[in-house]
C-alpha positions as CSV (number, residue, x, y, z in Angstrom):
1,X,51.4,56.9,115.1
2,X,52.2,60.5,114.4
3,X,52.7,62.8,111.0
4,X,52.3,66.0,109.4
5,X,52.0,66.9,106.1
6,X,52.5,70.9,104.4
7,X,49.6,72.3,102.6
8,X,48.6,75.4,100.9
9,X,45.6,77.4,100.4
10,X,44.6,80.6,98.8
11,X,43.7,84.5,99.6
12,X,43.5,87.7,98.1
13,X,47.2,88.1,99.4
14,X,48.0,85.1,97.1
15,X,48.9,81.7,97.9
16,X,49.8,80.5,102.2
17,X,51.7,77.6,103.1
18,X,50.5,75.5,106.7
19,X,51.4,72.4,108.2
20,X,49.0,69.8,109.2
21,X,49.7,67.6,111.5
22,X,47.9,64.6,113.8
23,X,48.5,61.4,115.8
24,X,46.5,58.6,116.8
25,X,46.2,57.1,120.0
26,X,44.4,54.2,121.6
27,X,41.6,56.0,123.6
28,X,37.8,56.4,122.6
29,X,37.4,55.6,119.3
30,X,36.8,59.5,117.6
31,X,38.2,61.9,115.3
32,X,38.7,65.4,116.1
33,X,39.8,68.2,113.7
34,X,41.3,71.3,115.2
35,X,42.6,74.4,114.2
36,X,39.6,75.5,111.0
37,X,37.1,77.4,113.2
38,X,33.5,76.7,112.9
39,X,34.6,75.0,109.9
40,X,36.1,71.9,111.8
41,X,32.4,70.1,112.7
42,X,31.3,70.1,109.0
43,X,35.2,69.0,107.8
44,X,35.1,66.5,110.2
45,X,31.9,64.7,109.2
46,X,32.3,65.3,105.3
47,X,35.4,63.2,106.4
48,X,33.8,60.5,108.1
49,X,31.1,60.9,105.5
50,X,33.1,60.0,102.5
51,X,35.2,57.0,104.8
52,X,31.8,55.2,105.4
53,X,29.9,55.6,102.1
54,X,33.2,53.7,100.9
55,X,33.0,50.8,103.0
56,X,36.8,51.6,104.4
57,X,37.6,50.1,107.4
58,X,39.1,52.4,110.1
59,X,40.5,51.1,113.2
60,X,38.9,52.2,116.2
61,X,41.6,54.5,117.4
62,X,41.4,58.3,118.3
63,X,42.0,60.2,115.9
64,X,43.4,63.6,116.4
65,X,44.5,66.2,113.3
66,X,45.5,69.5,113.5
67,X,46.2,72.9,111.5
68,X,48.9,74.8,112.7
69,X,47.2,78.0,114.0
70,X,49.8,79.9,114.1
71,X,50.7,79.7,110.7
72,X,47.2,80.7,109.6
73,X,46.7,84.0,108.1
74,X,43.2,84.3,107.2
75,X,40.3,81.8,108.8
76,X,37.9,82.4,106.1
77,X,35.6,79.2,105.3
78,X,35.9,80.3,101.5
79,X,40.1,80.6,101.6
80,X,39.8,77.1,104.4
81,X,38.3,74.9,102.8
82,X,41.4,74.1,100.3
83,X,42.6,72.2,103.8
84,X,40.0,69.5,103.4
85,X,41.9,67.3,100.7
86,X,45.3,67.2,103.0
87,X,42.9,66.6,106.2
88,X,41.7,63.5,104.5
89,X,44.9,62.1,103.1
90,X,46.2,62.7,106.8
91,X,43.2,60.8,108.6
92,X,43.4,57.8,105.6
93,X,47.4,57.8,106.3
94,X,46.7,57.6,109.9
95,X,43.7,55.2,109.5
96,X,46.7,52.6,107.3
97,X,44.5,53.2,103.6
98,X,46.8,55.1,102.0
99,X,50.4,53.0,100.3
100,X,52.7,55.7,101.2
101,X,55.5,55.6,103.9
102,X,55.7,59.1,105.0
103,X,53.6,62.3,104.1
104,X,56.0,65.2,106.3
105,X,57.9,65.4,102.7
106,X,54.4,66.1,100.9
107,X,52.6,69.3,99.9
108,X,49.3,69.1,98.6
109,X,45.7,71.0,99.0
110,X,42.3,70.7,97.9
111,X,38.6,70.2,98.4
112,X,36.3,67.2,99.1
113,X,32.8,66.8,98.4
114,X,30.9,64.6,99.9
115,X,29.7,62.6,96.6
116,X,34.0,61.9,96.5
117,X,35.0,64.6,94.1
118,X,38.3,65.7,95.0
119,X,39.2,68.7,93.7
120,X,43.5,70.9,93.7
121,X,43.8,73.5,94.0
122,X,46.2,74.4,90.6
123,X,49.8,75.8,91.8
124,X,50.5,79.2,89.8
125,X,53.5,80.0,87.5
126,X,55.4,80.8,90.5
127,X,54.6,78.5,92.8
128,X,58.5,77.6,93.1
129,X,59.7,81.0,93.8
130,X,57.0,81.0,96.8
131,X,58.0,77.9,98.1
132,X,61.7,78.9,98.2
133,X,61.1,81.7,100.1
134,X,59.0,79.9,103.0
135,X,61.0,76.5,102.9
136,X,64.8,75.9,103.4
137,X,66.6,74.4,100.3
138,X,67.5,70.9,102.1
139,X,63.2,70.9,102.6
140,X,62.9,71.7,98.7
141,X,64.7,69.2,97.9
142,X,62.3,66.4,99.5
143,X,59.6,67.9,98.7
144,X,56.7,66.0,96.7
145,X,53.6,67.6,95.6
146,X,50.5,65.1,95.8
147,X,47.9,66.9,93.1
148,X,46.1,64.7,89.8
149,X,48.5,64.4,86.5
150,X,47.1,67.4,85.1
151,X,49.5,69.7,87.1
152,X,52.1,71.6,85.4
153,X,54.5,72.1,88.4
154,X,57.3,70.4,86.9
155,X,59.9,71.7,89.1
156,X,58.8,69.0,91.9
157,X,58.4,65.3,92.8
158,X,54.6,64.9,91.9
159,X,52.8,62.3,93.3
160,X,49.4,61.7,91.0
161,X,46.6,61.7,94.0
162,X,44.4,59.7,91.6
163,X,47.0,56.6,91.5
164,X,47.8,57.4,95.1
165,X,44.1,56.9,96.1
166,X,43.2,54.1,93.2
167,X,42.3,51.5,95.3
168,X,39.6,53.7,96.9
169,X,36.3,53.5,95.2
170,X,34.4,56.3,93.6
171,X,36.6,59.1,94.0
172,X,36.9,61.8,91.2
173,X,39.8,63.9,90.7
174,X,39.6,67.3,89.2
175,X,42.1,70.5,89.4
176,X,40.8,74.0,89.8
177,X,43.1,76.2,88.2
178,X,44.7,79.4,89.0
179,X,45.2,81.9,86.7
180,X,49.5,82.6,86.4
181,X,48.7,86.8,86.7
182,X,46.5,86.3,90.2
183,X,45.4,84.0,92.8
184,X,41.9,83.9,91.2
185,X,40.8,80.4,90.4
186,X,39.8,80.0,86.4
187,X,36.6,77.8,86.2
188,X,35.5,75.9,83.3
189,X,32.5,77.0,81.3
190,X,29.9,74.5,82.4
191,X,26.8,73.6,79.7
């Protein structure tokens, strides 16, 4: 089984668009993530971290997923690690967990932590106008973006992540948003 999936993350030059893709294949059971730099070890095991502390079953397959290096523009751990939502979706997709038929139509991005909080990365304002400009309008036009319901990127199929991945225990879904002016994320005030 093979698929690829688009994501996004963000730099001080604003918002980049990569592809991710991976295949399984029936060798020594592993999973191997490529493509994030020294960030790849610590991705990997967050990964198989979360998997087991959920009891999921995983058939004992190699797993292989990618980034597209060449599309990279900046290998920073701080700007990378909005990869490691669309590296799990692609290794639960791959793994048969996730009730979706295809994800090389989908766009999404985020973080995982390893207690299961999942959190997007919030698309700004003009988050259309940047996709046209590195998509093709007949892409576009399949295009779903996989984020929780509190996204405001109505221009798109949206696919809530949180009903998406409901059948998954202890997961938590929050959205980091990003300010319309910049690429700056905008926390919330914490007490």
């Amino acid at each position: 089984m093979e698929t690829q999936i688009k994501s996004f993350y963000k730099t001080p030059q604003g918002i980049k668009f990569v592809t991710i893709f991976g295949y399984t294949s029936r060798s020594i059971p592993s999973l191997e993530i490529n493509g994030v730099g020294k960030l790849s070890k610590n991705i990997k095991e967050k990964l198989i971290f979360v998997t087991r502390t959920r009891r999921l079953n995983i058939p004992q397959k190699r797993f292989v997923i990618c980034v597209e290096v060449n599309e990279l523009n900046d290998h920073r751990p701080e700007h990378l690690k909005w990869l490691e939502f669309p590296l799990l979706l692609m290794f639960w997709y791959l793994s048969g967990l996730i009730p979706i038929s295809k994800l090389d139509d989908c766009i999404t991005s985020g973080m995982v932590n390893s207690n299961g909080e999942i959190i997007h990365l919030g698309v700004p304002d003009n988050f259309a106008t940047m996709l046209f400009s590195h998509f093709n309008q007949e892409e576009m036009k399949q295009l779903k973006l996989i984020t929780n319901s509190a996204s405001e990127a109505s221009a798109f199929w949206q696919i809530d992540s949180s009903l998406l991945l409901e059948h998954i225990p202890n997961l938590k879904f929050e959205m980091n948003q990003i300010e319309s002016s910049s690429v700056t994320p905008s926390y919330p005030c914490m007490t």
